[in-house]
mmCIF file of the N, C-alpha and C atoms, coordinates in Angstrom:
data_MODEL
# 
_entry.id   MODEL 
# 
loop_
_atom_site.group_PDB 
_atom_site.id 
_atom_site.type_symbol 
_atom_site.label_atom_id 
_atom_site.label_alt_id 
_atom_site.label_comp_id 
_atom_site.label_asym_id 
_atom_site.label_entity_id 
_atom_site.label_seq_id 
_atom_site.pdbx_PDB_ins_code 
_atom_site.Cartn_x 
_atom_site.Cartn_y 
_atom_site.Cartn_z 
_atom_site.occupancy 
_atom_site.B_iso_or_equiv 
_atom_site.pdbx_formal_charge 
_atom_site.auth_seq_id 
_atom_site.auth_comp_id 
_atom_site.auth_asym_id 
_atom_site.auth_atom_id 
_atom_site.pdbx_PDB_model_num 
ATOM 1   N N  . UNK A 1 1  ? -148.122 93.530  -65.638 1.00 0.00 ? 1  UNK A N  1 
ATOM 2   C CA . UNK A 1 1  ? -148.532 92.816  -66.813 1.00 0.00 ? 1  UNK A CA 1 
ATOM 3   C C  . UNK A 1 1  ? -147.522 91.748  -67.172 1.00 0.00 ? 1  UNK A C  1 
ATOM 4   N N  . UNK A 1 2  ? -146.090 92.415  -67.389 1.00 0.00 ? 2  UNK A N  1 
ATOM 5   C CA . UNK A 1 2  ? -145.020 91.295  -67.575 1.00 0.00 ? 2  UNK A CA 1 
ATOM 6   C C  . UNK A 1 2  ? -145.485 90.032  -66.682 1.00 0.00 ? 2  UNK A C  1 
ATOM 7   N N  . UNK A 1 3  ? -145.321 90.408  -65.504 1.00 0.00 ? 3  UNK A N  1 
ATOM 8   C CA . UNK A 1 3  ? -144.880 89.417  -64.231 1.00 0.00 ? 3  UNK A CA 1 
ATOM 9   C C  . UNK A 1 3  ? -146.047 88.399  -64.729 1.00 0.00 ? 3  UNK A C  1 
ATOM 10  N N  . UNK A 1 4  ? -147.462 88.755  -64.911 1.00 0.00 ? 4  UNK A N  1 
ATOM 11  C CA . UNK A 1 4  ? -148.699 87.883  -64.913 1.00 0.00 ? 4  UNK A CA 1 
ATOM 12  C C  . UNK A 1 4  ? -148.989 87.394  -66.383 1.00 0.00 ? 4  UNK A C  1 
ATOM 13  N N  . UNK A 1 5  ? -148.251 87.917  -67.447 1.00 0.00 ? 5  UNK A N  1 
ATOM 14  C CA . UNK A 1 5  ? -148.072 86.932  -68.923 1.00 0.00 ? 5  UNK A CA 1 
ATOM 15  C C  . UNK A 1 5  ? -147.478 85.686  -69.040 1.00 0.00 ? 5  UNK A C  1 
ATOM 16  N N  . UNK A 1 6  ? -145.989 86.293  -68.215 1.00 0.00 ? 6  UNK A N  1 
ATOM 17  C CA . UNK A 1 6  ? -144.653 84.925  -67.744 1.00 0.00 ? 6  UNK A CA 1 
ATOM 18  C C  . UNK A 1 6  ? -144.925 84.260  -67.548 1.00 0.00 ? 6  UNK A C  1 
ATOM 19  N N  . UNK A 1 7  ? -145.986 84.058  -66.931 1.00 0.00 ? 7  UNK A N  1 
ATOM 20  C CA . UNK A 1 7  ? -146.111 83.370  -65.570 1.00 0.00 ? 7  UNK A CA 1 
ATOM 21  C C  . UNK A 1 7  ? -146.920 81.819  -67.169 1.00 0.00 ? 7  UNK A C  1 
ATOM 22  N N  . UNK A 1 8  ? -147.603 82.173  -68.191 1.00 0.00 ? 8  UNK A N  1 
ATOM 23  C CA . UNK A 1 8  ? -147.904 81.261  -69.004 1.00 0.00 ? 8  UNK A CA 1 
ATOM 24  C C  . UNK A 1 8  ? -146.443 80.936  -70.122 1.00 0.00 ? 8  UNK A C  1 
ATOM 25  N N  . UNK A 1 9  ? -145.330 81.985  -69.710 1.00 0.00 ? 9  UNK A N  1 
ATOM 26  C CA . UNK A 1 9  ? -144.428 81.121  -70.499 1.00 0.00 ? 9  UNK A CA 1 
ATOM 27  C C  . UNK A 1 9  ? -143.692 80.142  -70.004 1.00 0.00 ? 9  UNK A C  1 
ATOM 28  N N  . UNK A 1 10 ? -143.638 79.868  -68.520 1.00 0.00 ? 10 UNK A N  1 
ATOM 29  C CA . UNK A 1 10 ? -142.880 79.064  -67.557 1.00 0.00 ? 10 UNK A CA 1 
ATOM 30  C C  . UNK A 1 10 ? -144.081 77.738  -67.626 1.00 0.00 ? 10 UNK A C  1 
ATOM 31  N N  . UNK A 1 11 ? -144.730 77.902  -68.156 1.00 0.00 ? 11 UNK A N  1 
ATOM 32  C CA . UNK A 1 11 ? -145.673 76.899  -68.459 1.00 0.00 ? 11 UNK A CA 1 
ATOM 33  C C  . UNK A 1 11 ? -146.586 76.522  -67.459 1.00 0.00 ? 11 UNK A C  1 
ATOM 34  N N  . UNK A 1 12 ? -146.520 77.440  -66.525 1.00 0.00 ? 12 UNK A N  1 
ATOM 35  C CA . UNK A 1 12 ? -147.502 77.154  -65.503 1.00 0.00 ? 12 UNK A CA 1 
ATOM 36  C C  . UNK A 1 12 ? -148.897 78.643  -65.852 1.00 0.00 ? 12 UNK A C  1 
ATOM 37  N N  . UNK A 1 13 ? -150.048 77.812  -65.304 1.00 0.00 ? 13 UNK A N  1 
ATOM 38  C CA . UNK A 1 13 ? -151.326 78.325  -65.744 1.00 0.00 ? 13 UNK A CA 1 
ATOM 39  C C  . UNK A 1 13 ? -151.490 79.464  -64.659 1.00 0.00 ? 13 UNK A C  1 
ATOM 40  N N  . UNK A 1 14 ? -151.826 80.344  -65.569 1.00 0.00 ? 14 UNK A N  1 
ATOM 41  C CA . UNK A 1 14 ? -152.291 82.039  -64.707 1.00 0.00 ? 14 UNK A CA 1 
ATOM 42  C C  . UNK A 1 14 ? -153.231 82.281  -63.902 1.00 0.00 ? 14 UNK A C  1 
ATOM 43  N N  . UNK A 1 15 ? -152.567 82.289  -62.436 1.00 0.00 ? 15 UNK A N  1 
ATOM 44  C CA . UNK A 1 15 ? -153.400 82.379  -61.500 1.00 0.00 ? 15 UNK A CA 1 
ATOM 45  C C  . UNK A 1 15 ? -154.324 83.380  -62.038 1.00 0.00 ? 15 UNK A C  1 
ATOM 46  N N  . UNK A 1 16 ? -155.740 83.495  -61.044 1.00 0.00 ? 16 UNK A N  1 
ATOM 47  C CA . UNK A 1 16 ? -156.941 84.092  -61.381 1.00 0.00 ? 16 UNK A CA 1 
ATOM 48  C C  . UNK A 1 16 ? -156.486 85.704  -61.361 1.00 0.00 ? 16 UNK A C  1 
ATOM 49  N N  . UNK A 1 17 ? -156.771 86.839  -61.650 1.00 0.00 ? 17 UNK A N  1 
ATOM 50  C CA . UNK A 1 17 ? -156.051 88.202  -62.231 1.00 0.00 ? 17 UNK A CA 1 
ATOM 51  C C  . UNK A 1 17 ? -156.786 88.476  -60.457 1.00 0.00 ? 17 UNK A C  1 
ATOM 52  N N  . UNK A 1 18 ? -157.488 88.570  -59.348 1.00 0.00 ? 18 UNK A N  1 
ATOM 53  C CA . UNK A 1 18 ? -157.666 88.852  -58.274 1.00 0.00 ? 18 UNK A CA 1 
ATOM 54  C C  . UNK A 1 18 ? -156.573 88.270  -57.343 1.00 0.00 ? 18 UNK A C  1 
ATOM 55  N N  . UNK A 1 19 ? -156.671 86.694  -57.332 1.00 0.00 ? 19 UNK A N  1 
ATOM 56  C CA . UNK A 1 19 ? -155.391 86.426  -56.872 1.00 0.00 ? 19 UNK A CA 1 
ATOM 57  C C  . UNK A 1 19 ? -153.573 86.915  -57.028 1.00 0.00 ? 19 UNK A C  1 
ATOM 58  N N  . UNK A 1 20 ? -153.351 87.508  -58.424 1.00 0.00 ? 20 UNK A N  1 
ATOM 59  C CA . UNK A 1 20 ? -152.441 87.970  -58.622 1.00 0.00 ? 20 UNK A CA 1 
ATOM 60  C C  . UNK A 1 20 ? -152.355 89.134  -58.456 1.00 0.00 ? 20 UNK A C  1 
ATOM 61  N N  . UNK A 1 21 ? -153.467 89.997  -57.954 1.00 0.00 ? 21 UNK A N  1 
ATOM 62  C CA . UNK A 1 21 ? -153.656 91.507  -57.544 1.00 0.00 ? 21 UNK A CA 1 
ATOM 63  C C  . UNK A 1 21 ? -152.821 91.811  -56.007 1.00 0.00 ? 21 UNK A C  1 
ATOM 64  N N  . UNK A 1 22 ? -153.452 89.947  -54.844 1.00 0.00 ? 22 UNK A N  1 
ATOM 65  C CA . UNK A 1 22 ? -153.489 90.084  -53.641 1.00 0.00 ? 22 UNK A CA 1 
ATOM 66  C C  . UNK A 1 22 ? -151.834 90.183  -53.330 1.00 0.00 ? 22 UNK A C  1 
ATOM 67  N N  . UNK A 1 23 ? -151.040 89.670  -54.874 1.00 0.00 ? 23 UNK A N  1 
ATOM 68  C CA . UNK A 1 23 ? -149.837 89.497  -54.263 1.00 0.00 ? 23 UNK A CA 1 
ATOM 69  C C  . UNK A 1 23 ? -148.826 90.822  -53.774 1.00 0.00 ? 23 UNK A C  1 
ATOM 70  N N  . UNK A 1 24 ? -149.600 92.312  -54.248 1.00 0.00 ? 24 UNK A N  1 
ATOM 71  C CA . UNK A 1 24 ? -149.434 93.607  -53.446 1.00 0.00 ? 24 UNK A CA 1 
ATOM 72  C C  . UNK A 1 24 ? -150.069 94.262  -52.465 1.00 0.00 ? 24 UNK A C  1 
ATOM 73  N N  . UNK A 1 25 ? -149.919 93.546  -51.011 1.00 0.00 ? 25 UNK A N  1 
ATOM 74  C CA . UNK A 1 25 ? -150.989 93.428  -50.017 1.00 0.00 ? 25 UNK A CA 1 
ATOM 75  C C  . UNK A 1 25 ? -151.059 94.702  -49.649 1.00 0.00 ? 25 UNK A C  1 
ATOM 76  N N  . UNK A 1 26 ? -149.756 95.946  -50.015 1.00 0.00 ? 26 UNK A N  1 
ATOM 77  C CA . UNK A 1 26 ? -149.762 97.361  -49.427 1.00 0.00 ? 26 UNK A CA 1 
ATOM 78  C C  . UNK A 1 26 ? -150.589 97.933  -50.129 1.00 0.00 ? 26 UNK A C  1 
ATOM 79  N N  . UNK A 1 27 ? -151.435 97.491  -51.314 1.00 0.00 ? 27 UNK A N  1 
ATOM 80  C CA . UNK A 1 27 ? -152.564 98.433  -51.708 1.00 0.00 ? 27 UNK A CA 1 
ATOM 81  C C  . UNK A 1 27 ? -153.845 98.103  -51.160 1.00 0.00 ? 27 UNK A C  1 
ATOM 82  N N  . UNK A 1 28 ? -154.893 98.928  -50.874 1.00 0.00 ? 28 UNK A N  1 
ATOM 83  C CA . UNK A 1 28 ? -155.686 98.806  -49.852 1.00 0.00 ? 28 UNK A CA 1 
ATOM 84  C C  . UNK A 1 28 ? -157.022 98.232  -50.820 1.00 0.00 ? 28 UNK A C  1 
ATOM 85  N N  . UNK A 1 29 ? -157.646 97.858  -50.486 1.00 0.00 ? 29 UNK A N  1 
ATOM 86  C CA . UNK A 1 29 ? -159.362 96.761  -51.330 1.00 0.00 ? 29 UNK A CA 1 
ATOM 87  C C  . UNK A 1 29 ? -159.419 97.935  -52.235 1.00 0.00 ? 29 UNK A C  1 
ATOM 88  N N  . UNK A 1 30 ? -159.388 99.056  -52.046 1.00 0.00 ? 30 UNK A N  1 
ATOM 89  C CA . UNK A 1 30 ? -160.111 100.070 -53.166 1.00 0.00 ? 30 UNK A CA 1 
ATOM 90  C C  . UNK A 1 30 ? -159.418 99.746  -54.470 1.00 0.00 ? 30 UNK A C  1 
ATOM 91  N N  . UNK A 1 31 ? -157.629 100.251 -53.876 1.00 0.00 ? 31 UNK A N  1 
ATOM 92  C CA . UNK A 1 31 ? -156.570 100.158 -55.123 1.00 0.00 ? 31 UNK A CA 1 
ATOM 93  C C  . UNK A 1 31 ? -156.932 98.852  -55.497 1.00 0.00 ? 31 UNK A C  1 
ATOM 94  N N  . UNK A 1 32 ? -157.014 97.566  -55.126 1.00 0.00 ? 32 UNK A N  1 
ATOM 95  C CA . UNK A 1 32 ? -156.874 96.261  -55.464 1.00 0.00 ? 32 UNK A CA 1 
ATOM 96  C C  . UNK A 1 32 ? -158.066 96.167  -56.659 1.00 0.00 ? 32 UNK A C  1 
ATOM 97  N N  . UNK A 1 33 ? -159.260 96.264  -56.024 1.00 0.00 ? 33 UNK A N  1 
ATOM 98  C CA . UNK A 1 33 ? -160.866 96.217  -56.865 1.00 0.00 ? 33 UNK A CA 1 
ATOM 99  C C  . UNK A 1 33 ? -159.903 97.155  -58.418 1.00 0.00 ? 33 UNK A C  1 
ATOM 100 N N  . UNK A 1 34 ? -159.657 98.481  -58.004 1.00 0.00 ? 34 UNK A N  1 
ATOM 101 C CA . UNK A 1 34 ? -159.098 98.978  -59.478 1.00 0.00 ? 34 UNK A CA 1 
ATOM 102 C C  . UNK A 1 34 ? -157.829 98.250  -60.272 1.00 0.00 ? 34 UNK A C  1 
ATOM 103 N N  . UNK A 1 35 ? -157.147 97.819  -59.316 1.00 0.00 ? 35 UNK A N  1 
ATOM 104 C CA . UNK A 1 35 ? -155.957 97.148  -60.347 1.00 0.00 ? 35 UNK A CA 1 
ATOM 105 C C  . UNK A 1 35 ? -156.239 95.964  -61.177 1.00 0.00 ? 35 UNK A C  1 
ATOM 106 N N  . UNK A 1 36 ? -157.412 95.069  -60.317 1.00 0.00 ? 36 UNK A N  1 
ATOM 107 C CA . UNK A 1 36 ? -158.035 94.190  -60.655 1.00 0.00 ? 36 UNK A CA 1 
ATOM 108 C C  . UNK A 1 36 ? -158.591 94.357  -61.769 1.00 0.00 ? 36 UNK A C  1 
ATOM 109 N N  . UNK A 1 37 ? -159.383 95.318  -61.914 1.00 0.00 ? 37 UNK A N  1 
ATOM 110 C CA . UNK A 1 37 ? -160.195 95.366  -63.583 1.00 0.00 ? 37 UNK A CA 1 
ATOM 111 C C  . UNK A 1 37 ? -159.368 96.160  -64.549 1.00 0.00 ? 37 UNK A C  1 
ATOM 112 N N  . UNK A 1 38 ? -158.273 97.039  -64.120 1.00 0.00 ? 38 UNK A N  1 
ATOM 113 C CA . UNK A 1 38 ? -157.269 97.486  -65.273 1.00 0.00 ? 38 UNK A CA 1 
ATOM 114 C C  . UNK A 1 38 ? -156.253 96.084  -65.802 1.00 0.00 ? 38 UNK A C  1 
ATOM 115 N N  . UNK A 1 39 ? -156.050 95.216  -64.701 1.00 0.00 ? 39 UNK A N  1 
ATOM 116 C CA . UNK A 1 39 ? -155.235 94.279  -65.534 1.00 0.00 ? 39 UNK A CA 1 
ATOM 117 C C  . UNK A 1 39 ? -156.027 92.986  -65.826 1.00 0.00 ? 39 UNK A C  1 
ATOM 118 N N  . UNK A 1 40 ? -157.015 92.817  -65.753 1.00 0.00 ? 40 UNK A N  1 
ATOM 119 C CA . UNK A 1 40 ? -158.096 92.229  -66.930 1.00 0.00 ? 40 UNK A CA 1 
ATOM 120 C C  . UNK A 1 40 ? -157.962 92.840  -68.046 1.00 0.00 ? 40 UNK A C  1 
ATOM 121 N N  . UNK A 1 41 ? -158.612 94.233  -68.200 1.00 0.00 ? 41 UNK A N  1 
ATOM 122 C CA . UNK A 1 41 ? -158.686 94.994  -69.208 1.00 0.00 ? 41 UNK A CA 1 
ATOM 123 C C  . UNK A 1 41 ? -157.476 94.517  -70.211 1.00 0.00 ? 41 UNK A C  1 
ATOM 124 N N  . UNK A 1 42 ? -155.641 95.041  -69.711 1.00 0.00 ? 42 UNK A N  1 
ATOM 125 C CA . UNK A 1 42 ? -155.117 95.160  -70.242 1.00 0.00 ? 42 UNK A CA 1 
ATOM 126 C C  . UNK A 1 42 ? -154.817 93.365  -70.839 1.00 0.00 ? 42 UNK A C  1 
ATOM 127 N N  . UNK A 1 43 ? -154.652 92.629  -70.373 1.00 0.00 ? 43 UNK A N  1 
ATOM 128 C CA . UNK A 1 43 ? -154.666 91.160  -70.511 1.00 0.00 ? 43 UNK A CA 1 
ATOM 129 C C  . UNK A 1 43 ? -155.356 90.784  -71.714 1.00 0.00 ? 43 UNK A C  1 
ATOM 130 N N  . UNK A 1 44 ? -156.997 91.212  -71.047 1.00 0.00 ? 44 UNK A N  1 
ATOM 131 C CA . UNK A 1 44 ? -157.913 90.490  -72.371 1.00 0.00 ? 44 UNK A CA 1 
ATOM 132 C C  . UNK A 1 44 ? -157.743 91.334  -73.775 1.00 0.00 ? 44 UNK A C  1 
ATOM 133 N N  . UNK A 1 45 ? -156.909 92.691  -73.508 1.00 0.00 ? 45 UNK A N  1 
ATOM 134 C CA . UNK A 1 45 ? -156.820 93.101  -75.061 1.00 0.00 ? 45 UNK A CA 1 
ATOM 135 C C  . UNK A 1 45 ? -155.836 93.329  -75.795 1.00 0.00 ? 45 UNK A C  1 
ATOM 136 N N  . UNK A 1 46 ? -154.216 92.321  -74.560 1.00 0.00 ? 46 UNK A N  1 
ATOM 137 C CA . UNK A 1 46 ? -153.419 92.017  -75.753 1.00 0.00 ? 46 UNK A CA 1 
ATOM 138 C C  . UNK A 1 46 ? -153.277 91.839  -76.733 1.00 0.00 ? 46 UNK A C  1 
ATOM 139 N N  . UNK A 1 47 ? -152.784 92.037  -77.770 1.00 0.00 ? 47 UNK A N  1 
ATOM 140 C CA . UNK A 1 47 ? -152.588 91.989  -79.310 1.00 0.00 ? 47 UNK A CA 1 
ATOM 141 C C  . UNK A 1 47 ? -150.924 92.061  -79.746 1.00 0.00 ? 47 UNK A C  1 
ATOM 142 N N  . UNK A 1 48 ? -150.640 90.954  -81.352 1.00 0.00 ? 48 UNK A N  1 
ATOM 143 C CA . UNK A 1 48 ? -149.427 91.355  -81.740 1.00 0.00 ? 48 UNK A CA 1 
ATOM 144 C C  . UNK A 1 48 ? -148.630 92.579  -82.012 1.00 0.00 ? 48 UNK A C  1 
ATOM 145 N N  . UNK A 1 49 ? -150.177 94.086  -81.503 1.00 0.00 ? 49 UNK A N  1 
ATOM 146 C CA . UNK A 1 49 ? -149.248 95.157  -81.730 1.00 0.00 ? 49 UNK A CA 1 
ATOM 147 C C  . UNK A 1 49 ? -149.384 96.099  -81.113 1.00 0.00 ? 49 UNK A C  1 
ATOM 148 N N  . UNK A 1 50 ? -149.953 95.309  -79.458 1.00 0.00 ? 50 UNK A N  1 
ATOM 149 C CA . UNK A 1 50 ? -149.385 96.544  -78.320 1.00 0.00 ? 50 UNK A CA 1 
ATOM 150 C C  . UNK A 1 50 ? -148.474 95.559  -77.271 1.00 0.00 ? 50 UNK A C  1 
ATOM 151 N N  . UNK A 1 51 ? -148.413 94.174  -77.274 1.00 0.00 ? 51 UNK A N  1 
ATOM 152 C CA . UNK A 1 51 ? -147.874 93.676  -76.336 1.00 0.00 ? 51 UNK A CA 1 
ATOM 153 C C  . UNK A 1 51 ? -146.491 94.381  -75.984 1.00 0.00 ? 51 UNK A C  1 
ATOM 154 N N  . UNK A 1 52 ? -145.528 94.875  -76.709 1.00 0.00 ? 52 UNK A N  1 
ATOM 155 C CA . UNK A 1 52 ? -144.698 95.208  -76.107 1.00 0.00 ? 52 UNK A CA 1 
ATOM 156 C C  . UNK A 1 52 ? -144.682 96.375  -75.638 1.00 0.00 ? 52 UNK A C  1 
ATOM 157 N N  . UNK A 1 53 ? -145.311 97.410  -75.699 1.00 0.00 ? 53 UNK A N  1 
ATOM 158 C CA . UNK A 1 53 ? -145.698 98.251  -74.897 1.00 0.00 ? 53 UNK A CA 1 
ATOM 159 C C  . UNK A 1 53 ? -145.869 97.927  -73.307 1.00 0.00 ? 53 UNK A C  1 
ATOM 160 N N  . UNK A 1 54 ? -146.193 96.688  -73.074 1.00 0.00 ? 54 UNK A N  1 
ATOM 161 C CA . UNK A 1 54 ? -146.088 95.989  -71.525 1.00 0.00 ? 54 UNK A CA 1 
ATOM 162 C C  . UNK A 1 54 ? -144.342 95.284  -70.943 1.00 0.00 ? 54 UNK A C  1 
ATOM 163 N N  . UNK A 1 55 ? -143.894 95.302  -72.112 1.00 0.00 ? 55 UNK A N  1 
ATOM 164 C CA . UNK A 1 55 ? -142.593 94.994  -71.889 1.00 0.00 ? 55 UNK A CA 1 
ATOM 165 C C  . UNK A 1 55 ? -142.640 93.211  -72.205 1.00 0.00 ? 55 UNK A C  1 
ATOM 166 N N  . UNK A 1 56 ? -144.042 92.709  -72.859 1.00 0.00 ? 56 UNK A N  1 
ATOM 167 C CA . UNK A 1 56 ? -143.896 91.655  -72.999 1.00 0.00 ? 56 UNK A CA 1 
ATOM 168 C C  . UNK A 1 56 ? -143.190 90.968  -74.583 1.00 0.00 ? 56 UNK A C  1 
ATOM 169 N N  . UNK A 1 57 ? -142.267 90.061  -74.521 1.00 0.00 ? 57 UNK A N  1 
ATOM 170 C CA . UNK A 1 57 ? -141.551 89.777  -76.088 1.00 0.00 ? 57 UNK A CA 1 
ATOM 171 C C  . UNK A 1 57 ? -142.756 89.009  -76.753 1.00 0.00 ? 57 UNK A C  1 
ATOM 172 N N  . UNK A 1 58 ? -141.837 88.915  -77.868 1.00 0.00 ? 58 UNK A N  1 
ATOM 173 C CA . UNK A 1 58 ? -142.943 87.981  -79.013 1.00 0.00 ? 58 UNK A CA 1 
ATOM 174 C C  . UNK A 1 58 ? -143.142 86.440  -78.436 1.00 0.00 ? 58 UNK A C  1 
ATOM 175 N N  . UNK A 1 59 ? -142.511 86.076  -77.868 1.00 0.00 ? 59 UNK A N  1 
ATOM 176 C CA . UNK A 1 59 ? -142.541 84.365  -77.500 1.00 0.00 ? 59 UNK A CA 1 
ATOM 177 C C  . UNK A 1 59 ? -143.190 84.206  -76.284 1.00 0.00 ? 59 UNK A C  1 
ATOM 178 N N  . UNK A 1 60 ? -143.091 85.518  -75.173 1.00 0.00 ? 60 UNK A N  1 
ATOM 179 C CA . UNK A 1 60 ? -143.914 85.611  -74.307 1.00 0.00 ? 60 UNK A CA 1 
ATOM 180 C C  . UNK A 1 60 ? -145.091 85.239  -74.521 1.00 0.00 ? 60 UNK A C  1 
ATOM 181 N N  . UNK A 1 61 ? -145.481 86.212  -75.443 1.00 0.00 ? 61 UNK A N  1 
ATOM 182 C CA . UNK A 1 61 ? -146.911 86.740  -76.115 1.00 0.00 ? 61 UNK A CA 1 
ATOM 183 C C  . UNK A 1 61 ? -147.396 85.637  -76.287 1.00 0.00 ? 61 UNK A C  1 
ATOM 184 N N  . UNK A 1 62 ? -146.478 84.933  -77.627 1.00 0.00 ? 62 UNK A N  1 
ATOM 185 C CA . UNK A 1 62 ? -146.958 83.516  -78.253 1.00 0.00 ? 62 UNK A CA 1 
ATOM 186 C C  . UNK A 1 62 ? -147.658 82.677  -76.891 1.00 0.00 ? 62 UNK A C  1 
ATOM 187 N N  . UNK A 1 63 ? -146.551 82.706  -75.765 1.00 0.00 ? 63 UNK A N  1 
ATOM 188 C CA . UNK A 1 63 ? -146.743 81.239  -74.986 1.00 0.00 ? 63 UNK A CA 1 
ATOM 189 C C  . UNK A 1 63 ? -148.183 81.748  -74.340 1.00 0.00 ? 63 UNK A C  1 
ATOM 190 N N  . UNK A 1 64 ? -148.535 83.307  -73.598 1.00 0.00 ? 64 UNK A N  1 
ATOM 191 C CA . UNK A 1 64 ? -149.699 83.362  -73.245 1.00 0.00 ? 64 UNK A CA 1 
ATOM 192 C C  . UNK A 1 64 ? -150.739 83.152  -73.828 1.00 0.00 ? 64 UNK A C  1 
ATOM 193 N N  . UNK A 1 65 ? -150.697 83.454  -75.325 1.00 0.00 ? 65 UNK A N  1 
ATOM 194 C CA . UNK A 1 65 ? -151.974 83.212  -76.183 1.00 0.00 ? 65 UNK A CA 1 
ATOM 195 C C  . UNK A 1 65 ? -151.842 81.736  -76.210 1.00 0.00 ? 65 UNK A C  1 
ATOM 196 N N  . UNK A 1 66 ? -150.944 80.893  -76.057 1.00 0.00 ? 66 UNK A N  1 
ATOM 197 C CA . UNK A 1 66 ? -151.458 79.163  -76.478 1.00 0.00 ? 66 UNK A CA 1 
ATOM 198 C C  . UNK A 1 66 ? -151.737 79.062  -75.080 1.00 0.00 ? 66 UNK A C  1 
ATOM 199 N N  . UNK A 1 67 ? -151.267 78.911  -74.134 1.00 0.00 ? 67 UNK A N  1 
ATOM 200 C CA . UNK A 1 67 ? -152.009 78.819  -72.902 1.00 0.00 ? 67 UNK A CA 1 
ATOM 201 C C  . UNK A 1 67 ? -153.526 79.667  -72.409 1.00 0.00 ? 67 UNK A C  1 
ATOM 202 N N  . UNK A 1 68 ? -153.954 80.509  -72.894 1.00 0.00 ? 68 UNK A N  1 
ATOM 203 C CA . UNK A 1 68 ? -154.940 80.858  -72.469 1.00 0.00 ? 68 UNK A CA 1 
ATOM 204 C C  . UNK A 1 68 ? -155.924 80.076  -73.886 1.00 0.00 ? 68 UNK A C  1 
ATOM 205 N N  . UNK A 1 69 ? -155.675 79.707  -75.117 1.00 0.00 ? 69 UNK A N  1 
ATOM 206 C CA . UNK A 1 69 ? -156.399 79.056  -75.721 1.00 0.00 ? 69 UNK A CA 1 
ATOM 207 C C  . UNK A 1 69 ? -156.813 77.543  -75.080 1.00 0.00 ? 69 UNK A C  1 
ATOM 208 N N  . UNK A 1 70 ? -155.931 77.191  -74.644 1.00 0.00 ? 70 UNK A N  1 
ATOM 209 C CA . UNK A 1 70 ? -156.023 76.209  -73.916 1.00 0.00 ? 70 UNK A CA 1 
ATOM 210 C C  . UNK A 1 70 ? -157.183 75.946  -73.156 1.00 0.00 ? 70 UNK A C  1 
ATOM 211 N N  . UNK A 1 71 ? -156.664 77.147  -72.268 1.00 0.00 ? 71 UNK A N  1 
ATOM 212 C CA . UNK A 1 71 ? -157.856 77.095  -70.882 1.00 0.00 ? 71 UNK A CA 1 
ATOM 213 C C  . UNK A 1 71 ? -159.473 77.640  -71.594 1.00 0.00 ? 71 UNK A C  1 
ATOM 214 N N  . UNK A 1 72 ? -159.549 78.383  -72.579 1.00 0.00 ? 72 UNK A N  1 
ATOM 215 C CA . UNK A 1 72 ? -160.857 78.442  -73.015 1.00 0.00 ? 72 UNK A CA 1 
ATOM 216 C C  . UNK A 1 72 ? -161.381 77.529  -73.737 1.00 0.00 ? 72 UNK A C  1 
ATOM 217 N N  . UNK A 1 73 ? -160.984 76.321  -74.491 1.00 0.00 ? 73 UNK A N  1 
ATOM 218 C CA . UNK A 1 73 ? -161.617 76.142  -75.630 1.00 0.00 ? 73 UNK A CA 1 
ATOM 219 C C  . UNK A 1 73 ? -161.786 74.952  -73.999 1.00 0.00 ? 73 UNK A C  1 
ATOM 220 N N  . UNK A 1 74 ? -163.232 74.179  -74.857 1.00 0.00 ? 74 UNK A N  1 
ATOM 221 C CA . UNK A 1 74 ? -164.510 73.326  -74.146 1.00 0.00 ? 74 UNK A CA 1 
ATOM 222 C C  . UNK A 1 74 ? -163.619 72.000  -73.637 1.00 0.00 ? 74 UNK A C  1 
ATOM 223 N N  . UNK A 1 75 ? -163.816 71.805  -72.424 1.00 0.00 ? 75 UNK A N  1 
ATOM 224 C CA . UNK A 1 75 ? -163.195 70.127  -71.747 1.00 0.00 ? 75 UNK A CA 1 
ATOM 225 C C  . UNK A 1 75 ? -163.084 69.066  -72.972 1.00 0.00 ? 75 UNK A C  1 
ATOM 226 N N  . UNK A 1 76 ? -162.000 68.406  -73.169 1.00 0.00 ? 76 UNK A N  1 
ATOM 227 C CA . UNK A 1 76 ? -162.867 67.363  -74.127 1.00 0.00 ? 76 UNK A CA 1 
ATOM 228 C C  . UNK A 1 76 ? -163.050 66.119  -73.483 1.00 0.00 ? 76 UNK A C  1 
ATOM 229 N N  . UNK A 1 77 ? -164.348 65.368  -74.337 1.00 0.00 ? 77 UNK A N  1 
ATOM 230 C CA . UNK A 1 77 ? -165.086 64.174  -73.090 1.00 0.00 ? 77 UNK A CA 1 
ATOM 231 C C  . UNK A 1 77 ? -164.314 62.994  -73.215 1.00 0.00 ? 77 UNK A C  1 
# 
């Protein structure tokens, strides 16, 4: 979880949560398919009052939530 929050405080955008699964190639498609939807899970239901329970800080937190606002809100024309 840490490693794949950071990764929006270094200011670079969070690879896709499958791609960041592949980067532990010793777990086999089964483990992967499951790690894959537990760290969605845990991702999409960060909050100011379990993030550190992942070991992630408050500024972490901050920088992932403005970067993933980012990437959701609509292209502008």
């Amino acid at each position: 979880m840490k490693s794949y929050v950071k990764t929006a405080g270094r200011g670079e955008r969070p690879a896709p949560i499958d791609d960041f699964v592949r980067r532990f190639p010793e777990d086999g498609p089964d483990i992967q398919i499951l790690l894959t939807d537990r760290v969605r899970e845990i991702v999409e239901s960060l909050n100011e009052g379990n993030h550190i329970a992942y070991g992630i800080g408050r500024r972490e937190f901050a920088l992932h939530g403005e970067v993933m606002a980012v990437l959701a809100a609509p292209p502008s024309p």
